[in-house]
C-alpha positions as CSV (number, residue, x, y, z in Angstrom):
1,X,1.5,0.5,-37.1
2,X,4.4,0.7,-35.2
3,X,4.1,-0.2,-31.2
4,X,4.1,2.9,-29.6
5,X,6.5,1.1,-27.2
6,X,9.2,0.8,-29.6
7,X,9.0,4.4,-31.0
8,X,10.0,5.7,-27.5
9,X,12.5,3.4,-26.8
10,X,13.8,4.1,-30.1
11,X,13.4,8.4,-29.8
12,X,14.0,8.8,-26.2
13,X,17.7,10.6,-25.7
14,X,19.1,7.9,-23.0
15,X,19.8,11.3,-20.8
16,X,17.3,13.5,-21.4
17,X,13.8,12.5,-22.5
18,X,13.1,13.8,-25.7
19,X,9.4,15.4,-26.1
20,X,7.9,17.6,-29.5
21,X,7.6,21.0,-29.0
22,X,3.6,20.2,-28.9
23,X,4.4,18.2,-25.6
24,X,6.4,21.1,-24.1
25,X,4.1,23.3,-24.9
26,X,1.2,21.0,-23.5
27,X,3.2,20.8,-20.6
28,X,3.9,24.3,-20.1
29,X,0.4,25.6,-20.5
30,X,-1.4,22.9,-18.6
31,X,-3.3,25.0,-15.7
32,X,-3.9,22.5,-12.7
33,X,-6.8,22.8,-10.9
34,X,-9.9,19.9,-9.3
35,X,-11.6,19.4,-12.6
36,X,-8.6,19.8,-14.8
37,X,-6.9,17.9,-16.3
38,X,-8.6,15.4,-14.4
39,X,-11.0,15.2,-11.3
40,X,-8.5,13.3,-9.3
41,X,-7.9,16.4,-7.1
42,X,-12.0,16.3,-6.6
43,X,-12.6,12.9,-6.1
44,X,-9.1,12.8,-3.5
45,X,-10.7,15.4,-1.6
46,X,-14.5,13.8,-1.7
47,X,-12.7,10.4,-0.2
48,X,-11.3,13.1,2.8
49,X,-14.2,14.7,3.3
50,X,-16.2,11.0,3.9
51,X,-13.6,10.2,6.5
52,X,-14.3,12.9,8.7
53,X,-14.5,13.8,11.1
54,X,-14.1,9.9,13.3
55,X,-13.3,7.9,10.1
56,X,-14.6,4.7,9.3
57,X,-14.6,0.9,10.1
58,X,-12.7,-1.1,7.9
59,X,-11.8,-4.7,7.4
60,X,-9.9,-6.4,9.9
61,X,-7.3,-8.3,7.9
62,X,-6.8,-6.0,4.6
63,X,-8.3,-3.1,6.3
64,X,-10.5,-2.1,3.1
65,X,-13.4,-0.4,2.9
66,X,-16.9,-2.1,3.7
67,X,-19.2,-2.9,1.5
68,X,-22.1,-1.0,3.4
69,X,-20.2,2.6,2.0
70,X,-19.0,1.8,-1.4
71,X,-22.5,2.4,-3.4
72,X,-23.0,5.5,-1.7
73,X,-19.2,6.5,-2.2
74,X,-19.8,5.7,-5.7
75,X,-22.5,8.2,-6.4
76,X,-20.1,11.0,-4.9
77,X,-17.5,10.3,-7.1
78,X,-17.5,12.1,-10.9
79,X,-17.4,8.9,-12.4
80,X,-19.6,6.5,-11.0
81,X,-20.1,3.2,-12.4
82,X,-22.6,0.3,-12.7
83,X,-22.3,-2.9,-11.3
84,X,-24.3,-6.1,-12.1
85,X,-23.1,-8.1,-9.1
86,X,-25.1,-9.3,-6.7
87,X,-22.2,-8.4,-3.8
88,X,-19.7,-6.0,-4.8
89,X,-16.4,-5.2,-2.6
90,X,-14.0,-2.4,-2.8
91,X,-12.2,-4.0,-5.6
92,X,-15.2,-4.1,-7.5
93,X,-15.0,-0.4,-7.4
94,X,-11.9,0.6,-9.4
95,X,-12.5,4.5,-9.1
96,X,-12.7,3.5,-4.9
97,X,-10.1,1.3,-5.4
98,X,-7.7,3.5,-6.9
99,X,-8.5,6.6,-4.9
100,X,-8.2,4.2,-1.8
101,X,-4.5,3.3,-3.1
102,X,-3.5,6.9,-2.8
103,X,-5.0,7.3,0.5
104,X,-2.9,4.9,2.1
105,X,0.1,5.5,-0.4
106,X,0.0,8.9,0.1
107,X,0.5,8.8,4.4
108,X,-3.2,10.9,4.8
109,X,-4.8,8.2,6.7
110,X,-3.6,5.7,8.8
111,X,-5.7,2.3,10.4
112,X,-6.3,2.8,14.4
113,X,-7.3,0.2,16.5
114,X,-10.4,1.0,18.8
115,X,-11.1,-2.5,20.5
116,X,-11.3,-5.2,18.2
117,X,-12.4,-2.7,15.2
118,X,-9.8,-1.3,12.8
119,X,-10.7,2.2,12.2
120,X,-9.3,4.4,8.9
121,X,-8.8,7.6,9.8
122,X,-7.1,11.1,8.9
123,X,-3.7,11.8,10.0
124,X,-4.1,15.7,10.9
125,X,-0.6,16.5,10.9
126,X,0.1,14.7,7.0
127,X,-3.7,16.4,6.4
128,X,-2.4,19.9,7.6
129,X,0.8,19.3,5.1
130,X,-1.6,18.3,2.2
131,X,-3.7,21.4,2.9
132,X,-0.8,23.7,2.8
133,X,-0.1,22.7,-1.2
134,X,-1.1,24.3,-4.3
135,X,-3.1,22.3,-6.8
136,X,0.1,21.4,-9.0
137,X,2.0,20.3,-5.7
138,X,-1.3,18.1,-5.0
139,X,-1.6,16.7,-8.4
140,X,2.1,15.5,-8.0
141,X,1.8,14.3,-4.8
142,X,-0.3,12.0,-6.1
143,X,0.9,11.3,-8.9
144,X,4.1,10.2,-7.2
145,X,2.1,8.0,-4.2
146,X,0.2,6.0,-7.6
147,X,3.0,5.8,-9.7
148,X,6.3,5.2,-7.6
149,X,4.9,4.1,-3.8
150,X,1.6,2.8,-4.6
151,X,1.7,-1.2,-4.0
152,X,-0.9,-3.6,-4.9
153,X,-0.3,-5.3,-1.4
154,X,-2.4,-1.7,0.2
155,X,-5.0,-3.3,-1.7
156,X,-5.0,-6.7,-0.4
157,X,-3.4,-8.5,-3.1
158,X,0.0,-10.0,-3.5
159,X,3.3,-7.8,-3.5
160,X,4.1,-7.1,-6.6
161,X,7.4,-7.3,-8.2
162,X,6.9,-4.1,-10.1
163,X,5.8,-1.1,-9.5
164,X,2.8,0.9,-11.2
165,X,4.6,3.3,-13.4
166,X,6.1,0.3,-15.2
167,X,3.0,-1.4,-15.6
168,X,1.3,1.5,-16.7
169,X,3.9,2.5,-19.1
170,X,3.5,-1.0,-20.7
171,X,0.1,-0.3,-20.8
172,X,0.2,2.7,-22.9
173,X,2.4,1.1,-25.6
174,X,-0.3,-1.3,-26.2
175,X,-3.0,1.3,-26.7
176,X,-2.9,2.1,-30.6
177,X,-3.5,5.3,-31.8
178,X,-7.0,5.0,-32.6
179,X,-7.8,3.2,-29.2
180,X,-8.3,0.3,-27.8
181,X,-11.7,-1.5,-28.0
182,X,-13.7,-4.3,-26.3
183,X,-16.4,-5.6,-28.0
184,X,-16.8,-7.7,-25.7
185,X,-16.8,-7.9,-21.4
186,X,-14.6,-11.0,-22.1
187,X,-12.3,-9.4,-23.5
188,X,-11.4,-6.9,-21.0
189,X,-10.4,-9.8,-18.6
190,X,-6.3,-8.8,-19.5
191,X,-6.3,-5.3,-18.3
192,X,-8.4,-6.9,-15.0
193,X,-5.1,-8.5,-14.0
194,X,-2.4,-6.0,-15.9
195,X,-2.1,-3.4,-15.4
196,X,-5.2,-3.5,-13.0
197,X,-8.5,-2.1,-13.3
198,X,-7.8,0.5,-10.6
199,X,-4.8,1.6,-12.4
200,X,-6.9,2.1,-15.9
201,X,-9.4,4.2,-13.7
202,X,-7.0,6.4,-12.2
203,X,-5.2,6.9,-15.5
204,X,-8.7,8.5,-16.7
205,X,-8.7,10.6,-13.4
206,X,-5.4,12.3,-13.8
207,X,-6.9,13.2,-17.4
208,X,-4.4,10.6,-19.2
209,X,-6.9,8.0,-20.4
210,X,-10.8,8.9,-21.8
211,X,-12.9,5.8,-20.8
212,X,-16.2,4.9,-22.5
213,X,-17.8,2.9,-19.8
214,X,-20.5,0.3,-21.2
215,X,-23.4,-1.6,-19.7
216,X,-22.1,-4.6,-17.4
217,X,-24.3,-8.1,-18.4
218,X,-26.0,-9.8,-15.4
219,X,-23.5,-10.9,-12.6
220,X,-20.8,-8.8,-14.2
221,X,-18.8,-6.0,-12.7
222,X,-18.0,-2.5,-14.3
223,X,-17.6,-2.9,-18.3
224,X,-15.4,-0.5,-20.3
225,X,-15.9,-0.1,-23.8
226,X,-13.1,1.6,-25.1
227,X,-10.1,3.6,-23.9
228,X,-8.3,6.3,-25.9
229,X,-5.0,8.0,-24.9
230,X,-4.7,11.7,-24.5
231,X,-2.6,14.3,-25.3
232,X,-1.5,14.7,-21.6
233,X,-1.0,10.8,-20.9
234,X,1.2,10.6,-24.4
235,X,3.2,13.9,-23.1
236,X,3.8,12.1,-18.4
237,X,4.5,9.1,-20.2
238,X,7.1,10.3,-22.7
239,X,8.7,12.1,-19.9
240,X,9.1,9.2,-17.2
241,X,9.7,6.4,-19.9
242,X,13.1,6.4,-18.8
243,X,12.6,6.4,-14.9
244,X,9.9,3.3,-15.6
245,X,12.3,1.6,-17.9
246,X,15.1,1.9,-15.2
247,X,13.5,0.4,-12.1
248,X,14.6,3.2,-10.1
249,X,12.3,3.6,-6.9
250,X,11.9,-0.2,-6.7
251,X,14.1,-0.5,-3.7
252,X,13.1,2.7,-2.0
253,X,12.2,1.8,1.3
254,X,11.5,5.3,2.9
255,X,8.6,7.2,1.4
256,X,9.8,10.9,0.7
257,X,7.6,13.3,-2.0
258,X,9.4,15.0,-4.6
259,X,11.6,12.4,-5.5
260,X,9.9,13.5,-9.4
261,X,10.6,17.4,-8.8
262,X,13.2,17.3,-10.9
263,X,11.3,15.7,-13.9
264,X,8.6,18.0,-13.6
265,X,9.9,21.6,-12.5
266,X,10.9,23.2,-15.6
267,X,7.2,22.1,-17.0
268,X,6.1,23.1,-13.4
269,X,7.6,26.1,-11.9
270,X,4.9,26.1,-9.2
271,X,5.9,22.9,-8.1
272,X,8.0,24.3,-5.1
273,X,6.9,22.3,-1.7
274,X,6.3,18.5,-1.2
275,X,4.2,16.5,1.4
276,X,5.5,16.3,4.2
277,X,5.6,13.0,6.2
278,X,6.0,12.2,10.3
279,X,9.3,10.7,11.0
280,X,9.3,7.6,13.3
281,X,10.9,8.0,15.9
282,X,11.4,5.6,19.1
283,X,8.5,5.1,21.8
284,X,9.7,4.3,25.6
285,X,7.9,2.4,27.6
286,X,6.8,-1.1,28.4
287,X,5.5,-2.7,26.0
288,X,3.2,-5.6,26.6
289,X,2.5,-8.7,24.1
290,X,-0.1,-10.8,24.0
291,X,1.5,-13.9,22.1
292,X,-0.5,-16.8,20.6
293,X,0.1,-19.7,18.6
294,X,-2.4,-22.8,18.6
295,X,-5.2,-22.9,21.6
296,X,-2.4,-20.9,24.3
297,X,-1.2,-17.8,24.5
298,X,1.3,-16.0,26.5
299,X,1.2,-11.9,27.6
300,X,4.8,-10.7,27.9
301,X,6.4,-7.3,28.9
302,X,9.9,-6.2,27.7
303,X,11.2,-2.5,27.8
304,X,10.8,-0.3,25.4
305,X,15.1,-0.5,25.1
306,X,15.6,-4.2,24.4
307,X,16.0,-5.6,21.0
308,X,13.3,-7.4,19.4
309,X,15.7,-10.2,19.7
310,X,14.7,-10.5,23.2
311,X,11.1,-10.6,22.0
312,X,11.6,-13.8,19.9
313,X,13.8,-15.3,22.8
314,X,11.5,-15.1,25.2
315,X,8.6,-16.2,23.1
316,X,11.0,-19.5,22.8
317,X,11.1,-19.5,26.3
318,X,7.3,-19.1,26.9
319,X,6.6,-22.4,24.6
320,X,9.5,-24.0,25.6
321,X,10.9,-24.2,22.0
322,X,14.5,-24.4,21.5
323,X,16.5,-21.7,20.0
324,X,17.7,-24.0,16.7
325,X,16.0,-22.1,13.8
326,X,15.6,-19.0,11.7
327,X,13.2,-16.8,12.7
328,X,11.3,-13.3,11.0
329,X,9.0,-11.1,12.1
330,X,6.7,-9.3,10.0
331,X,4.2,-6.6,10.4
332,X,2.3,-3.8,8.1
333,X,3.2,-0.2,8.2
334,X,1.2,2.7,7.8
335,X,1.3,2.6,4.1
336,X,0.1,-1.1,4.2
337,X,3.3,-2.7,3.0
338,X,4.7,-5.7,4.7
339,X,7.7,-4.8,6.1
340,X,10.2,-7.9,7.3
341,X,12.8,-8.5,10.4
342,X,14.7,-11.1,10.3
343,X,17.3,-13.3,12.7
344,X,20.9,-12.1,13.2
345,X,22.0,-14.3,10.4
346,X,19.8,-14.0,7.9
347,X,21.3,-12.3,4.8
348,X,19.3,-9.3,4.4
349,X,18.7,-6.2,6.9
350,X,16.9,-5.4,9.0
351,X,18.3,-7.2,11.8
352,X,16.2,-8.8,14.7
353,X,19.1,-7.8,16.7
354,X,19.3,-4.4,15.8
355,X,15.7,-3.3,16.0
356,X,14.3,-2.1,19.4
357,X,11.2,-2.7,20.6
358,X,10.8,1.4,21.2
359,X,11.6,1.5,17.0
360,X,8.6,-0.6,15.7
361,X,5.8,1.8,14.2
362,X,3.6,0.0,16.4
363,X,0.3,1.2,18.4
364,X,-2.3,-0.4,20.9
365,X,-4.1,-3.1,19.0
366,X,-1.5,-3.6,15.8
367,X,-0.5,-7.7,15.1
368,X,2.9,-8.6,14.1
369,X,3.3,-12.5,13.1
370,X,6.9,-14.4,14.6
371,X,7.4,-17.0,11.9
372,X,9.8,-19.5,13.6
373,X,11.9,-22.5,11.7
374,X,10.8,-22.0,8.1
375,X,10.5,-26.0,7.7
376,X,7.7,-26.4,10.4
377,X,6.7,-23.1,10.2
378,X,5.6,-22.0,13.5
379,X,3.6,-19.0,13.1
380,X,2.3,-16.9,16.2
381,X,0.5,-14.2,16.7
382,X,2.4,-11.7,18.5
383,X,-0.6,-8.4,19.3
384,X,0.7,-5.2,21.2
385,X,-1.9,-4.3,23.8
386,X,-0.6,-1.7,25.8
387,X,2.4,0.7,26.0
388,X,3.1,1.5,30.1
389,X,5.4,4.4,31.4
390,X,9.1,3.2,31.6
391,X,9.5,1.5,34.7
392,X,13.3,0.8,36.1
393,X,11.9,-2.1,38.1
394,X,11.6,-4.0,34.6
395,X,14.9,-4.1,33.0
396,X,14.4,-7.5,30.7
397,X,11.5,-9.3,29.2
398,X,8.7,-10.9,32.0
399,X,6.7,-13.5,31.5
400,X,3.5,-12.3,33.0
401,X,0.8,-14.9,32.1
402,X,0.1,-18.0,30.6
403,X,-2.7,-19.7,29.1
404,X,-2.9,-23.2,27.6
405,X,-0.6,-25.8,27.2
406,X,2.5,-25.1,24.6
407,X,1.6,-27.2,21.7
408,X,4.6,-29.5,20.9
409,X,7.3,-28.1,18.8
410,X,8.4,-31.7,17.7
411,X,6.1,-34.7,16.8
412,X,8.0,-38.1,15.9
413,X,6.2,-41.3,14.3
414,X,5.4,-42.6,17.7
415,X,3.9,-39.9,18.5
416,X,1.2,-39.5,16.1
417,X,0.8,-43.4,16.2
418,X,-0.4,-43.0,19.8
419,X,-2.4,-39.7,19.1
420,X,-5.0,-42.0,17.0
421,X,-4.6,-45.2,19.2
């Protein structure tokens, strides 16, 4: 049988994709609504309704969900599944685990920081925008924060290279016809790691996949049987080949909706409004750090105006380090991505230099690591633990406690000979 893969590559019109008159139709006549064509609108909206009203508690360094909610979660969902392990975690979940994905793709929660707990919580204004959409401009919503934003990083895995529609669209060329079988749970162990099992359970939630789910053996997570593509899946894919092929949003920094109106809106005609997102803006103020690096740490304020810059100088300062080396600071958005400032001469933006303080998406109780001289690889911990009024009596960065001896930045031969004597 031919690879499904090849047959669109060798049909599709380079300009414009080329689906039957079936597709169209399909397309056309396809009513949107939560159970149809898949439950992902119904299971989206069971995930907002557990968050409210004061969210929940979730891990401190990936900020996923604990493993107290996700059996009951699981029962709520319209696929729940059976798990044989003995301690199950989100991942172990993929409908959680993909619905999770969209969550933070999407912009509808965002992690607050209530002491030391990291709380997920609904954004009211992004939840007002959500609530203002039809079905069709919900389904695409989502569709576009799975497909185009959605990063395997927001899961706590390792950024990927690629993003999901050009995994998934590799997927479906290697799902024959008559579908794609496992007779046994070792056998499913490929789709585990591509394209993801929370990618082949939200393909069945946005109705483009039909999953026969199987019994898991002892110690074993969830076991799937077989998979069989749709009419629908056969139809999206058809249609975004070309965008997947092309790599197009992989660069896209700024998350904006409706960046696949275009695609859709003569299948869609109700497709008319998007998602609408906050836009950063800057935060005045004094901001103060609490910066730590081996057994001391240093608090530092520095106005709201200065660049960040003057943050990584005067961390120098505080450790007396010298000022010889490279230098990046990194931090995770509200989306859960890494995002990556750099020294003035580094060769990609953003620049340290050209960043204020006031600029960072930052709140009370958010980390940002400094890594400083990429040989040693000093790494501190750099928390934000308050934001003050502006104050004109503080014009640069202060110095305002100290705790601990600076370790020391350089250690010769001698020196670790007389550390063991």
């Amino acid at each position: 049988m031919e690879d499904l893969f090849a047959k669109l590559e060798r049909t599709l019109n380079p300009e414009l994709p080329s689906l039957t008159e079936s597709q169209q139709q399909l397309l056309k006549e396809l009513s949107i609504d939560e159970n149809q064509p898949g439950t992902i609108l119904r299971d989206f909206q069971t995930l907002i309704d557990f968050l409210q009203p004061k969210g929940v508690e979730v891990s401190s360094v990936n900020n996923l969900l604990p493993l107290k909610v996700l059996s009951e979660l699981n029962l709520r969902l319209s696929h729940p599944i059976e798990t044989k392990l003995k301690r199950p975690v989100q991942k172990s979940y993929p409908y959680i685990n993909g619905l999770y994905l969209l969550l933070r793709s999407s912009g509808i929660v965002q992690i607050k920081s209530q002491s030391k707990k990291q709380i997920l919580v609904l954004d009211e204004a992004v939840l007002e925008s959500w609530s203002s959409l039809n079905f069709t401009e919900r389904y695409f919503t989502l569709l576009e924060a799975w497909l185009i934003w959605g990063n395997n990083e927001i899961l706590g895995e390792r950024q990927d290279a690629w993003n999901n529609l050009f995994k998934c669209i590799q997927f479906w060329a290697r799902v024959p016809d008559k579908g794609l079988k496992f007779a046994k749970y070792e056998h499913q162990q490929d789709v585990s790691y591509y394209p993801g099992l929370h990618n082949i359970a939200l393909l069945e939630l946005f109705g483009f996949l039909a999953i026969k789910q199987g019994k898991p053996p002892e110690g074993k997570g969830w076991r799937i049987a077989n998979v069989e593509r749709l009419p629908l899946g056969d139809a999206i894919f058809r249609l975004l080949f070309p965008i997947g092929m092309s790599g197009e949003f992989e660069d896209e920094v700024n998350i904006n909706f409706g960046e696949l109106q275009p695609t859709f809106k003569p299948y869609f005609l109700e497709w008319e409004h998007n998602l609408v997102l906050p836009k950063q803006g800057f935060t005045d103020g004094i901001y103060i750090f609490k910066v730590s690096v081996s057994r001391s740490w240093r608090r530092i304020a520095i106005p709201a105006k200065r660049q960040l810059s003057w943050l990584a100088s005067t961390i120098l300062d505080a450790f007396d380090f010298d000022y010889d080396h490279l230098y990046e600071f990194s931090y995770k958005d509200r989306f859960g991505r890494t995002c990556k400032i750099g020294h003035p001469y580094m060769e990609s933006p953003p620049f340290a230099d050209q960043v204020r303080i006031g600029d960072l998406p930052l709140e009370p109780g958010a980390n940002m690591t400094y890594l400083y001289d990429f040989g040693d690889h000093w790494e501190f911990d750099v928390q934000l633990e308050a934001i003050n009024p502006p104050d004109n009596k503080i014009k640069k960065a202060k110095i305002l406690e100290i705790h601990g001896d600076a370790p020391q930045q350089y250690w010769s031969e001698d020196d670790d000979w007389n550390d063991e004597e």
